[in-house]
Structures are given as C-alpha cells and as structure tokens.
N, C-alpha and C positions, 0 to 999 in steps of 0.2 A: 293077332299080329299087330304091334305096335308101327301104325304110321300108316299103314292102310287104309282106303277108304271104303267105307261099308256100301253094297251095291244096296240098289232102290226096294230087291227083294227083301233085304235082311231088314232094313229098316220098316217094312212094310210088317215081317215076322216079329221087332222087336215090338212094334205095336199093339199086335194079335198077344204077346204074349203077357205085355203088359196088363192090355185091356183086360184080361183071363184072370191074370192073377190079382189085380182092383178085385173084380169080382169075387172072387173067391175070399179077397178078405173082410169085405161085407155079409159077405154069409157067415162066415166065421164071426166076429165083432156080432151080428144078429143076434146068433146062436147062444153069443154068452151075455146078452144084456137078462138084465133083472125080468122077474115076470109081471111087475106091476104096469096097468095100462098105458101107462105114459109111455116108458121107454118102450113097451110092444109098439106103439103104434106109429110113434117116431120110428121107430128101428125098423118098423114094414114100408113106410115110405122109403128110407134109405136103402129098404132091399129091394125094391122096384125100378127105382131110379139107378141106385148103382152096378147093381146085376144087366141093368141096360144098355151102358157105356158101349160094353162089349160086340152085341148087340148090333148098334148102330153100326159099327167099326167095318164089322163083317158085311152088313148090308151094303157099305160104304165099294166094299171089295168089288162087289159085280152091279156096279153102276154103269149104266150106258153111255153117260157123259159127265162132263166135268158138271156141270151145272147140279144133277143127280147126287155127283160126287160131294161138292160141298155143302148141297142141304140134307143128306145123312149126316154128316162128318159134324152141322151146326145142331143137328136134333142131338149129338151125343155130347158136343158142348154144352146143350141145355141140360142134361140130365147131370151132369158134372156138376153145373152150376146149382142145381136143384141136389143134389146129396150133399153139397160142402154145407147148405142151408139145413139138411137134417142133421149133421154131423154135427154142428155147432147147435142148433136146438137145444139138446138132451142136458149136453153139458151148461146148457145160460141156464136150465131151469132146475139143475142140480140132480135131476133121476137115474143119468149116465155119464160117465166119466173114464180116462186112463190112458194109455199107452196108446191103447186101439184106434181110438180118439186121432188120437196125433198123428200117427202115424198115416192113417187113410185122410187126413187132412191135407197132410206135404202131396202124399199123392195125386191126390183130385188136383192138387192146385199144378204138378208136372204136366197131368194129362192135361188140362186147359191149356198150359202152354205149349204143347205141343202139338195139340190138333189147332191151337188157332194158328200155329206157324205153319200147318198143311192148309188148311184155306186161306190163308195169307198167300201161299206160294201160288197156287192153284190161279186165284184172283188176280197174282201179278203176273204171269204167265200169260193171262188174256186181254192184259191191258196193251 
C-alpha cells in the first residue's frame, strides 16, 4: 500500500528477513569460492562473521533492556564490519572475485546503516 506507514512490527520483520537472507548469500558465495586455501579460508571467516549478523539481530529481539538492546545490535555491527573486511580481502589479493562480491558488499554496507540508525534512535530516545 503506497503512502502507508510501515508499523514498528514489520520493520522489525523486514530486519529478520533481511538479516536471513545476508546470510544465506554467504553461504551461497562460500559454497562457490575456489578450493584453493586462500579463498577457503578467507571465505570461513566471512561465513562466521557473516552467518552471525543474523544471529545477533535475533538475540537483539529478547533483550531485557534498551542497554542489552544496543549492545547485541553493536556486536552484529561489528560482525558487518568484520565481513565487508573479508569481502574485500579475496578480491585485493586476486583469489576471489564477481558479482557475489558486490553484491554482498552494497549489502553489509545497508545493513550498517541501518542498524546504526536503530542504535542511534534507541541512544536518542534516552538522552
């Protein structure tokens, strides 16, 4: 519905779904990196780190307080910030490269701006 404001649930679901499907394209992009040790081993950092995003998201859910709340929310900030760093790895050192690449790039970089605008709000809400 065009002009409608999305209630606090759905943006909370679009979150969940996003964070699910990041995930899921890490595993995918894994799955099809080369077998040589280099991109394995970069590519298991970026499945740890980015498979965690999610993770955090959900831990974030049943937090007991706002404080809880934003230091789950900043641990999956750092795992963001820590996969955009595996993401770019592969490709500076020439072992992984493509679309996949890019693509989970624009992404990490949504998902940071979006969870840092939930602890942003959160932080000015208590000021």
């Amino acid at each position: 519905m065009k002009g409608r404001k999305r209630t606090e649930g759905e943006e909370r679901q679009d979150l969940a779904d996003r964070t699910k499907a990041f995930a899921l394209q890490v595993v995918r992009l894994y799955s099809g990196l080369p077998k040589t040790t280099a991109a394995q081993v970069t590519g298991k950092q970026l499945l740890r780190s980015g498979t965690s995003v999610g993770a955090h998201r959900r831990g974030a859910r049943r937090s007991r307080s706002d404080a809880e709340f934003v230091s789950k929310v900043e641990a999956g900030l750092q795992e963001l910030d820590e996969s955009r760093y595996w993401l770019e790895l592969p490709e500076e050192a020439g072992v992984a490269s493509g679309a996949g690449f890019e693509t989970l790039k624009a992404g990490t970089d949504e998902l940071i701006a979006i969870l840092v605008t939930c602890v942003k709000n959160i932080k000015e809400s208590k000021a």
